[in-house]
C-alpha positions in Angstrom: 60.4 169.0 97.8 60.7 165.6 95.4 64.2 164.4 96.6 64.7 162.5 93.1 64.1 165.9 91.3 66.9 167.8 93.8 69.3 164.7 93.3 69.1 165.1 89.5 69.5 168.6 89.8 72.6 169.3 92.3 73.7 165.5 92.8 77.1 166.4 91.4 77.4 168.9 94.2 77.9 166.1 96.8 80.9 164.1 97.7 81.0 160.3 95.9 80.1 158.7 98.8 76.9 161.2 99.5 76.0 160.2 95.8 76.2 156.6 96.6 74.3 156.5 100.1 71.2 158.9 98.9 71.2 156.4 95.3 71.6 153.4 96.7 68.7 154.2 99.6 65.8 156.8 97.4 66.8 155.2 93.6 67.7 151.7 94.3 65.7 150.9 97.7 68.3 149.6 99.7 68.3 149.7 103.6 70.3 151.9 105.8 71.9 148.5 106.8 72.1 147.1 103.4 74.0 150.2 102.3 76.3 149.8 105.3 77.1 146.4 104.7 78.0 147.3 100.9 80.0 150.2 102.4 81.6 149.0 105.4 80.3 151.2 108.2 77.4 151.2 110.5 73.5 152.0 109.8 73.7 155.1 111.6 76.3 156.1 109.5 74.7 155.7 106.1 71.7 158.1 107.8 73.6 160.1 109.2 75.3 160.6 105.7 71.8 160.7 104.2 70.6 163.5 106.2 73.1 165.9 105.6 73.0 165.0 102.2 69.5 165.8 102.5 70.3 168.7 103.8 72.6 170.1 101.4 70.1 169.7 98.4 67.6 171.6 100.1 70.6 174.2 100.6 71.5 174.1 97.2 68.0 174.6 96.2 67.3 177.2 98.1 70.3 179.3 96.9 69.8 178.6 93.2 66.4 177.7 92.9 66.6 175.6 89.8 63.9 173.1 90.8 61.1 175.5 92.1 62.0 177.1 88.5 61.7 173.8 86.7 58.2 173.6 88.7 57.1 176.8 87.9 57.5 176.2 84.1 56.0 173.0 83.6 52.8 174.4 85.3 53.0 177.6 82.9 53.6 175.0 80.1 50.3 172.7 81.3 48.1 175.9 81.5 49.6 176.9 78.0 48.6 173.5 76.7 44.8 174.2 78.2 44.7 177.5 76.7 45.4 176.3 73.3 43.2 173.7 73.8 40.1 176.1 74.7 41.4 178.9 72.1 41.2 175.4 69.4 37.2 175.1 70.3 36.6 178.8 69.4 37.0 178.3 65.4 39.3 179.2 62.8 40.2 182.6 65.1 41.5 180.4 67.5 43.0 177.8 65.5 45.5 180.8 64.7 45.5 181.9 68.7 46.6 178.1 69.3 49.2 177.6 66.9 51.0 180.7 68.0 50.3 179.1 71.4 51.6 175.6 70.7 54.9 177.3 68.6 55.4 179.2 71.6 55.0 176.1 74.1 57.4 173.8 71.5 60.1 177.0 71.9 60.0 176.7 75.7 60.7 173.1 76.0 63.5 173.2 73.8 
């Protein structure tokens, strides 16, 4: 599972300091002992922090399943896009098919 996409997602779930550990390391590429110089406590810290931060967004997301949901859509919406693209070669019919596609497609991102 993308750990940016469950950060964005449940980030606010976690304490500050989780927050600041799993940026500063996945968002801003710091080390483990670059982050625990900045923070004041040892590189096994800051993983140790990061792992059960880990951890908890792959709890989150398995309780709520936002993400897999987010996933899920934005394949529906690429093989919606397709479909009006093939119903778009089949003539004035389809022009009609794919509009009602494409409407349907601009309602769902929304």
């Amino acid at each position: 599972m993308n750990r940016a996409l469950l950060f964005d997602t449940y980030g606010e779930l976690l304490t500050e300091k989780q927050r600041l550990c799993f940026d500063l390391r996945y968002n801003q590429d710091y080390s483990l002992g670059e982050i625990g110089e900045l923070e004041g406590i040892s590189r096994q810290a800051v993983r140790d922090n990061i792992v059960r931060s880990e951890a908890q967004l792959l709890e989150f997301e398995e309780k709520v399943g936002a993400v897999r949901r987010l996933l899920q859509i934005e394949k529906a919406g690429e093989l919606l896009r397709k479909a009006a693209e093939s119903a778009e070669q089949l003539g004035s019919g389809g022009k009609e098919i794919s509009q009602q596609i494409s409407e349907a497609l601009r309602r769902m991102e929304e």
